[in-house]
N, C-alpha and C positions, 0 to 999 in steps of 0.2 A: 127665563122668567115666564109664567104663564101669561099668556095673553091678552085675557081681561083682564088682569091686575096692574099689566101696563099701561093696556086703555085707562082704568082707572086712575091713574096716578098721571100719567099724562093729562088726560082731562082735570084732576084736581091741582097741575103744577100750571095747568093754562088759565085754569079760574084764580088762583092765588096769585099770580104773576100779570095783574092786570097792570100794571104800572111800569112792565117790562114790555109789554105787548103795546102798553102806548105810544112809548120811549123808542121801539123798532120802528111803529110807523108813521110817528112824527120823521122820522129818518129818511123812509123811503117816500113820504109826501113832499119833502125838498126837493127828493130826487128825481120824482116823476116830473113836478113843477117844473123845473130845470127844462126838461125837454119840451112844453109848455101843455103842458096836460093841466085838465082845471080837476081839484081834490075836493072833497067834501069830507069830513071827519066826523065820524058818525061813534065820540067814545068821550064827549066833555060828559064828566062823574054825575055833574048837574042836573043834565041832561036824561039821559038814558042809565041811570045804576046799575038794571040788571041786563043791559043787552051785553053779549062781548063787544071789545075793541073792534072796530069797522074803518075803514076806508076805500071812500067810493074814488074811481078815480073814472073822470070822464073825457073822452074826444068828442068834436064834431064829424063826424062823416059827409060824405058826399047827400046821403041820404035823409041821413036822422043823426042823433047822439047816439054815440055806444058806449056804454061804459063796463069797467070790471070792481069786481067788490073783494078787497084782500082785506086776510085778518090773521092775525098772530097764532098759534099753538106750540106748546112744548113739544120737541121731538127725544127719541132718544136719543142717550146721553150727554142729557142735560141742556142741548144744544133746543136752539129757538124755530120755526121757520116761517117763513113768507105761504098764504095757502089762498085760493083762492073761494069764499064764501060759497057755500051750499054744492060744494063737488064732494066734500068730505078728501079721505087719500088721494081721491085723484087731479084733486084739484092743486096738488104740492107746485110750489114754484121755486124756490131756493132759502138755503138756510140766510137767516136774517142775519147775519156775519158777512154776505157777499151782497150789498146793496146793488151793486152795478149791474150782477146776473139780475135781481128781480128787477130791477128798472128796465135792464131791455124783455123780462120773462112778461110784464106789464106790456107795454111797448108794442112784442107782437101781435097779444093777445087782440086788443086795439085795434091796430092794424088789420088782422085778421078778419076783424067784425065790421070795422069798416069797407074793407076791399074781399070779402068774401069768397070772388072768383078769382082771386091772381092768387092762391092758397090750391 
């Protein structure tokens, strides 16, 4: 398939599937929770209509707060993913069927941003 037309349709199967996209990350904001990371859900309909589904997910560091921003997209075939806010492709974390990779794919990132020198 051509490539725009994937884009295309991926991007239109991510703006139509806003309720799938919510549904994933109410899922992975238990999960992060769990580990005790505080969420912030940046997708009640009320709220924000037109922004995509968001969630911030934040730690305290030694330093400051660090937080990361995940949000849903359609991937190919048919499947869902976990992605990180404003990386675009590069920011993919794992498909939204494996909560536990993106909770610890979260997790590092975190980490990471907290302890920047042990990386």
């Amino acid at each position: 398939m051509n490539r725009r037309v994937e884009r295309f349709v991926l991007g239109w199967r991510t703006r139509v599937g806003r309720a799938t996209a919510i549904r994933y990350l109410d899922v992975l904001a238990s999960a992060v929770t769990s580990k005790g990371y505080r969420c912030l859900k940046l997708y009640q309909a009320d709220e924000l209509p037109s922004y995509p589904p968001m969630l911030w997910v934040f730690a305290c560091g030694p330093d400051d707060l660090v937080k990361v921003a995940v949000n849903v997209r359609a991937t190919s075939g048919g499947t869902w993913g976990y992605y990180e806010a404003g990386r675009g492709r590069c920011g993919y974390l794992s498909l939204c069927g494996d909560t536990r990779h993106a909770t610890e794919q979260v997790d590092a990132l975190l980490k990471h941003r907290m302890f920047p020198a042990t990386w």
